[in-house]
C-alpha positions in Angstrom: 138.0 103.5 79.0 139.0 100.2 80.5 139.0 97.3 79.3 136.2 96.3 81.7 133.8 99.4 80.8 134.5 98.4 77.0 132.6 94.9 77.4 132.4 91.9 74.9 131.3 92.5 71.4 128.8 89.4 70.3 127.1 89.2 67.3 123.1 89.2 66.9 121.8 86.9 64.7 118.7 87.8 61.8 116.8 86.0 64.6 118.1 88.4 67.5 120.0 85.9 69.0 122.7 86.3 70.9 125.6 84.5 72.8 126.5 85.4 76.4 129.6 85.2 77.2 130.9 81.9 79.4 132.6 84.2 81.5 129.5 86.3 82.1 127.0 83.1 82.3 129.3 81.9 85.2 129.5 85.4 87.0 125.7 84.9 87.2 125.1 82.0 87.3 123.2 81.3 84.1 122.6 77.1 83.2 122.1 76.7 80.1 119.6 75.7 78.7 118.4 78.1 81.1 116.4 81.5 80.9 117.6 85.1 81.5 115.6 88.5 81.9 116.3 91.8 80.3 115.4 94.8 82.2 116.0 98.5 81.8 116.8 100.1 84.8 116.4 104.1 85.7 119.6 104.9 83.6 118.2 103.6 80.7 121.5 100.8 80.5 119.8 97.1 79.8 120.5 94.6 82.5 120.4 90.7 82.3 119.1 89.3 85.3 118.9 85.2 85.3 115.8 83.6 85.8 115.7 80.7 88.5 113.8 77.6 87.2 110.8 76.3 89.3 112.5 73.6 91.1 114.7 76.0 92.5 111.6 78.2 93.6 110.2 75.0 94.9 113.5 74.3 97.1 113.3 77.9 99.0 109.4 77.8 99.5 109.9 74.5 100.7 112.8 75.9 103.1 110.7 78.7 104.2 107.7 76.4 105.0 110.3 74.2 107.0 110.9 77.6 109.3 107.5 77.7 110.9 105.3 79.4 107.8 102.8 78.1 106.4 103.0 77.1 102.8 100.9 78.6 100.3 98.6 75.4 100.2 97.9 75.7 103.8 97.0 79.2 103.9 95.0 78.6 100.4 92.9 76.1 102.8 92.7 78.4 105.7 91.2 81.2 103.6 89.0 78.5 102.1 87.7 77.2 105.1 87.4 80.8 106.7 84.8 81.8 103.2 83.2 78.3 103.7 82.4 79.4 107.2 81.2 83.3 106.5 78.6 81.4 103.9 77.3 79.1 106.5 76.7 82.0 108.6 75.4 84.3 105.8 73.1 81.4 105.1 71.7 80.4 108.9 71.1 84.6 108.6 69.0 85.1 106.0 67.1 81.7 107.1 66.6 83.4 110.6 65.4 86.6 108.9 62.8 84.7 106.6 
């Protein structure tokens, strides 16, 4: 086994807490205080995946918005306004029908 395959030993505290490494927070690209997730993937091997924090999300859907889509607001109003409209109409229906 290499070196790289043995890994880091860290301890777990009585709480379950652990330490990642620097070098590994810096390969990812962890901030600390900062968030991390732990999924399994089809192996079975657990994987740390870091969590980006919400101004960070708000920076690319910002970005995206900038490219010519719409932002999740506008289309939030759109599909407001189209609802708004299908309830007029169901509304001037049933008075027609009365």
């Amino acid at each position: 086994m290499t070196d790289a395959e043995e890994g880091t030993t860290v301890t777990v505290t009585s709480k379950g807490q652990a330490t990642i490494p620097k070098e590994f927070r810096d390969k990812l690209h962890i901030d600390t205080p900062g968030r991390v997730r732990f999924v399994e993937n089809e192996t079975g091997e657990i994987v740390i995946r870091p969590v980006k924090r919400p101004s960070e999300i708000r920076g690319a859907l910002a970005a995206k918005a900038e490219d010519g889509e719409q932002s999740a607001t506008e289309l939030l109003r759109e599909e407001r306004e189209r609802d708004k409209k299908k309830a007029e109409e169901k509304e001037r229906r049933s008075e027609r029908d009365e």
